[in-house]
N, C-alpha and C positions, 0 to 999 in steps of 0.2 A: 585573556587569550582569545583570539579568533581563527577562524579555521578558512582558508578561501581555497575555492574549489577551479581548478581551471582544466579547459579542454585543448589537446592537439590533436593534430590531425594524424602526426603519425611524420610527419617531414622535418627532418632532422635542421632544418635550417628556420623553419618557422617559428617567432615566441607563442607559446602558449594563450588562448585565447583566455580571460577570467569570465567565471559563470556566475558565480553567487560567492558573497563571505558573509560568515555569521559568526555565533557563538556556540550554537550547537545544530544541531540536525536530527530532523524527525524524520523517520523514513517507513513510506506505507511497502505494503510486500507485496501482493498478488498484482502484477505487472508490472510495480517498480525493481523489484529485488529477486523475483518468483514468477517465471513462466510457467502458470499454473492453468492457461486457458485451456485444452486441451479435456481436462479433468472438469473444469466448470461447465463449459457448453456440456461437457456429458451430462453431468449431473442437475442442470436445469432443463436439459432435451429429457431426460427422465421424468421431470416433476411435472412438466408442462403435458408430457403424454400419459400420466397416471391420474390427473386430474383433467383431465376436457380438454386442456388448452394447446394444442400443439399449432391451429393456427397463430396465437398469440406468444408462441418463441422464439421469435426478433425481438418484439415488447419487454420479453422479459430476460433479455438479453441483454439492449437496451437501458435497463433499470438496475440490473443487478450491479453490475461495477463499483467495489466502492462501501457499498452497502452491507450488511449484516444480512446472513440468510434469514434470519427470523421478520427482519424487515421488509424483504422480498417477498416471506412467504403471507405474512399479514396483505403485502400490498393484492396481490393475485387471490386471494381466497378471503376477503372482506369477511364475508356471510358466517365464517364459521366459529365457534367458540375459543375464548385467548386458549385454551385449555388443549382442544383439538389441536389448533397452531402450534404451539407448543410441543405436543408430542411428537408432528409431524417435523418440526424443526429439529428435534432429537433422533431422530432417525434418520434424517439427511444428512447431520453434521457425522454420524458414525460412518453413515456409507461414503460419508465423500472420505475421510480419513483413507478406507479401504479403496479407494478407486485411486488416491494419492498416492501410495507406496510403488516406486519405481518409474513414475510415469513425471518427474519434476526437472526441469532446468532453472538454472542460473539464468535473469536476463546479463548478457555480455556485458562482462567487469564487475557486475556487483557484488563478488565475494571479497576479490580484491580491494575493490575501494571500502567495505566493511570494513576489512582488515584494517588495511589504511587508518583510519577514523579511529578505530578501538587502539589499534598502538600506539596514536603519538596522543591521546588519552581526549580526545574531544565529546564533550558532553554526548551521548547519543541515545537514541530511543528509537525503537520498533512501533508502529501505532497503524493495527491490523483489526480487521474486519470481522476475520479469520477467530473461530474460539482457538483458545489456549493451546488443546493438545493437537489442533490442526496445522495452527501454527508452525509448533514444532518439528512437526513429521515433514512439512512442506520446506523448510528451513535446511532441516539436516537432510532431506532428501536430494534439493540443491546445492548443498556445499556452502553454504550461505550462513556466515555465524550470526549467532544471535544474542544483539543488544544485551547488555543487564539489566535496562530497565523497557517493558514493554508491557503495552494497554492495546487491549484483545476486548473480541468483543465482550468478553466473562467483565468487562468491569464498566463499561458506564452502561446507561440507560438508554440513551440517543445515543444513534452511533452518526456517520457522515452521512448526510451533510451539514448535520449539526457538528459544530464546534468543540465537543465537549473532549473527545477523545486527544487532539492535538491540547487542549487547554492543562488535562490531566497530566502528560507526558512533560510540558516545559514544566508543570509545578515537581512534579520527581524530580526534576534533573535542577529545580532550583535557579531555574533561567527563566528569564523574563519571555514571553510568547514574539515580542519585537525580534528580539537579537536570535530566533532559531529559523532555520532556513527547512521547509517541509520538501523533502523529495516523490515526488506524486504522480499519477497516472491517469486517473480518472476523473470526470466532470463531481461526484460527489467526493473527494477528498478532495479536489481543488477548490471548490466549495468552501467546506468544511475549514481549509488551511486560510481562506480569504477570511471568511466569519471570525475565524481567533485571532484574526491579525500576523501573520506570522510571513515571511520570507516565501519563495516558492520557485523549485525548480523542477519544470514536467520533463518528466521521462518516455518516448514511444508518438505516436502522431495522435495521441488520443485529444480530448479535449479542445477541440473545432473553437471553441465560442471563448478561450482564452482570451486576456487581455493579451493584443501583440507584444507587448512589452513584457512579457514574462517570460525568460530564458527558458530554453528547450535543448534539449539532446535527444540525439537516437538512443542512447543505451547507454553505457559506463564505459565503454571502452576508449583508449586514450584520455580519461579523465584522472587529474593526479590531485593529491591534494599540498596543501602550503600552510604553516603553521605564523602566527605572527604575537609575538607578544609573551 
């Protein structure tokens, strides 16, 4: 079975545009599926001003996308002990939790095309930056279901732009990293999805320095899917 993905514009006379077919689909959240930016600029506009650096919050702006807070927060505070990092990484992930509740949107279409995918039974995976119970809270606060199988930052070591996390999610789902199509937003998950080899469709203007040849959409809306096989 393959899954192929196609875009219209909305004109009843036009065929369908096709973006991508695969076998299955991995999809990152926080700008793919999770209009969560709102909540992130708070919460790194916090970290940057509690520690020195409020000059340096474009930088770490910049950097963060994509990325794991524990990654950001080693990159920005080199000097200080994994231990200290650590802790302070623990107390970001709790507070952003609480700055989450209520404040999340759907980016356009991506509940429905979720839906889409999960019902007519297409291999699918979540592969988020995002721990586990932030995930959640940011998922169900958009209306956004979520996957059965999904790899958070709680499970690899390297997150993006290391490959490991897309690599982890085709071995669950039992599909070869070829045949899955990564739906993506940021310079490090697009990375990340080039490194494993895998299929790739950017969501959003993000990601300047893409190969032109890599299909693009604004956001999910008019996007249907097609089942084959």
């Amino acid at each position: 079975m393959s899954v192929q993905l196609l875009s219209s514009s909305g004109g009843s006379t036009e065929e369908p545009v096709p973006l991508a077919r695969a076998e299955a689909v991995l999809c990152d959240m926080d700008g793919t599926l999770v209009d969560s930016s709102a909540v992130v600029e708070s919460m790194w506009s916090s970290f940057a001003r509690d520690y020195g650096m409020s000059e340096r919050f474009d930088e770490i702006m910049a950097y963060s996308p994509g990325r794991t807070g524990l990654d950001t927060i080693r990159r920005f505070l080199p000097t200080l002990a994994a231990e200290e990092r650590d802790a302070i990484y623990e107390r970001f992930a709790r507070e952003e939790i609480v700055r989450t509740a209520g404040r999340m949107a759907e980016i356009p279409g991506a509940a429905a095309l979720v839906t889409a995918l999960i019902e007519v039974g297409v291999p699918l995976a979540l592969v988020t930056s995002a721990p586990i119970e932030l995930m959640r809270v940011r998922m169900e606060e958009a209306g956004v279901p979520i996957p059965s199988v999904v790899v958070s930052a709680d499970d690899v070591e390297r997150g993006k732009p290391d490959p490991d996390a897309y690599l982890m999610a085709a071995e669950l789902l039992g599909m070869p990293i070829a045949s899955c199509l990564v739906l993506e937003d940021a310079a490090s998950g697009y990375i990340a999805a080039q490194r494993a080899g895998a299929q790739i469709l950017l969501v959003g203007d993000g990601v300047p320095e893409a190969d032109p040849s890599t299909p693009r959409i604004p956001d999910f809306t008019g996007v249907s899917v097609t089942i084959d096989g």
